[in-house]
Each structure stands twice: as C-alpha cells, then as structure tokens.
N, C-alpha and C positions, 0 to 999 in steps of 0.2 A: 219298232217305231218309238221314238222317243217323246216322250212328254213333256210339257210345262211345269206339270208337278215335280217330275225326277229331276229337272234343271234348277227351280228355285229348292229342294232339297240339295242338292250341290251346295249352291250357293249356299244356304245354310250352314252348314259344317267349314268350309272354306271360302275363303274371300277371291274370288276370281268373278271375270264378268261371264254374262249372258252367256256369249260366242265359245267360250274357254268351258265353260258345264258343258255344254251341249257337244262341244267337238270332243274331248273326256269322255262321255256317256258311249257316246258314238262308238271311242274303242272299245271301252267294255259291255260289248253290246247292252244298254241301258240297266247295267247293275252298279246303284247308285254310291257303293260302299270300295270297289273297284276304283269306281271314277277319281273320289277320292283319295285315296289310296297314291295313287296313279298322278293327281298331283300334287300330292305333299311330295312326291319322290324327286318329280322334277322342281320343285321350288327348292329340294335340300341339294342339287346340285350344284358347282363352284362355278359351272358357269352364269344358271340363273344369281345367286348369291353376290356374283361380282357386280350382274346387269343391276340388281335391287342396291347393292351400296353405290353403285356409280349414280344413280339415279337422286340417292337421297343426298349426295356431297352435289351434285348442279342442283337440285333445289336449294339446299341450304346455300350455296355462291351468287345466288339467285337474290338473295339476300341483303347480299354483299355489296358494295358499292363505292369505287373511286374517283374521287373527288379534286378537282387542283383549280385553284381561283384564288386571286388577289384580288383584297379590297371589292365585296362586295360585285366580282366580276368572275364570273367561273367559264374556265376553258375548257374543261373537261369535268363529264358526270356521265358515269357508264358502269353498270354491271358488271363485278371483279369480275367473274365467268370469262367476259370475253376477252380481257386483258390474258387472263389461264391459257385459254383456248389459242390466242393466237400465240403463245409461249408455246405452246406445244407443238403447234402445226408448222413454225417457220422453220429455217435451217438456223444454226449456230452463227452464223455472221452476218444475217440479220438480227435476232437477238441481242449479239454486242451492239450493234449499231446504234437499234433504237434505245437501248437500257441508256447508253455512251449520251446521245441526243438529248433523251426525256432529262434526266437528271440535272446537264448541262443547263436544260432551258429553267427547269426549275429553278436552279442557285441563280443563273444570271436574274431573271427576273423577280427572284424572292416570292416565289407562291409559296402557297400552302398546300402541302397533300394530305388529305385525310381519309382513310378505308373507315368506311361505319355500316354497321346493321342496319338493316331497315326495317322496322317490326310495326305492326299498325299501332300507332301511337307513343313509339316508342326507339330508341336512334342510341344505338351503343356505338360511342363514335371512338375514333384512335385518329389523331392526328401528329402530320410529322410538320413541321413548320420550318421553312429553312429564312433566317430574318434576322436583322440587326436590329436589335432591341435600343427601346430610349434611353434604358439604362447602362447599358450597355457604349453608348456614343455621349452618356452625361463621365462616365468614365474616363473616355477616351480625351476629353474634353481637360477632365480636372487633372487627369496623369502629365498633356500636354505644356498646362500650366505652372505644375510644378517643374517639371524638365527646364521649363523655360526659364522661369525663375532660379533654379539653380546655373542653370549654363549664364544668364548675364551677372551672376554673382563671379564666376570665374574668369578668369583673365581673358581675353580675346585673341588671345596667341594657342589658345587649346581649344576654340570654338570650331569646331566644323560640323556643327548641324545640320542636318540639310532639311528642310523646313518645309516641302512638301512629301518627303517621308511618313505616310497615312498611315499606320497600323491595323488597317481595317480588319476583322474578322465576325465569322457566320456562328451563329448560335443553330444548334440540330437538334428541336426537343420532338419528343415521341408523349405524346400524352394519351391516356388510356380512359 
C-alpha cells in the first residue's frame, strides 16, 4: 500500500505531479529511492528530452505575436505559433500560395508587419514596414524638377519625356 507520505517524499526529491509519484511508487513497489531513480531515467530519455524542449519553444512562440495594420487599423493580430503550425501542417502549394498572396497584399496596400514579444509590461518589437516615405516622394518631387528644368533648357527636337513616367519605389525597413 502506498502512502501520502512516500508520494510527497517523491515529489520532494523530483519535480513531477501527484499521479506521476504515485504510479512510480507503484512499480517499485513503494520504495521511494527506486521511484526516483526510475524517473530521472525516463526524464534523461531523448524522447522525453524532445517532449520537454518541444514544449518550452510553443510556450516561448506563445509569446510571439504577428501583427499587420495600417494607419491605426489592424488586420491581422495572432500568435506566431499558429502561423508555424499551419507552415507545417499544409502541403507545399499551399504554402507558396499563401506566402505569394500575403506579401502581395501587404506591398499593395502598404501595411506594416511587425513580430513582437509580448512580456507583461513589456513589447520587444521587430517590425518590417513596407511604405513610401515623405521623404522619400519630397525627393521624388525635387529630382522631377530639376529634370524638368534641364530638359526645357534643351532644345525641343531632343525632348521626349514622357511625363507621366512615375518612378515610384517601396522602401523595406526591418527595425529591431
């Protein structure tokens, strides 16, 4: 018969619950040093060892959090985890698909994506921003104007400007 006493002695020595001492004990029939023994043996296994690190990387993803919102307008707020998890569980052409998609939507619409910690009181952020900056189009603007001013300086027999010729380009910062 096994006791209360030899199961919080378990517990004692090793970190395991109630049900886990008790069914332990069980094999050895209630020799508490046995029990022990018996499961440090299976915690130093590579199966338990995988289960223990698998366990602490979804807590720590858990963490995690992806974020995509313009202007104060967020479309997406979701635990990296499950963005992982459905990477892993789909076939390969879905994966291109949506990778192909998401991206797309983001550059057309100029969001923000940013992966940040979540910690209580505390927000380790990374974001990637995809956006045409002001200064960027004040540039664009003054480049314009000297073109312009050069080409009606030059004779009108070499002019073929084509005038809604936009130069548009995406700026891609990663900030930490």
């Amino acid at each position: 018969m096994i006791t209360s006493e030899q199961i919080k002695a378990v517990q004692k020595k090793v970190e395991v619950t109630y049900e886990e001492a008790e069914r332990f004990l069980i094999k050895a029939d209630g020799d508490v040093d046995l029990a022990v023994y018996m499961i440090n043996r299976k915690k130093e296994t590579p199966m338990a060892k995988f289960f223990e690190e698998a366990k602490r990387v979804g807590l720590e993803l858990m963490t995690y959090y992806i974020k995509i919102d313009k202007k104060e307008k967020v479309y997406l707020n979701m635990p990296l985890i499950f963005v992982v998890l459905f990477f892993a569980l789909v076939n390969l052409d879905t994966k291109i698909w949506v990778l192909v998609v998401s991206i797309g939507m983001v550059l057309i619409s100029e969001s923000q994506v940013s992966i940040f910690k979540e910690e209580k009181g505390k927000e380790d952020d990374m974001t990637m921003s995809v956006k045409k900056t002001a200064m960027d189009k004040e540039k664009d603007n003054e480049t314009n104007n000297i073109i312009d001013s050069v080409s009606s300086e030059s004779s009108s027999d070499h002019s073929n400007k084509d005038d809604d010729d936009d130069d548009d380009y995406y700026e891609i910062t990663i900030e930490k």
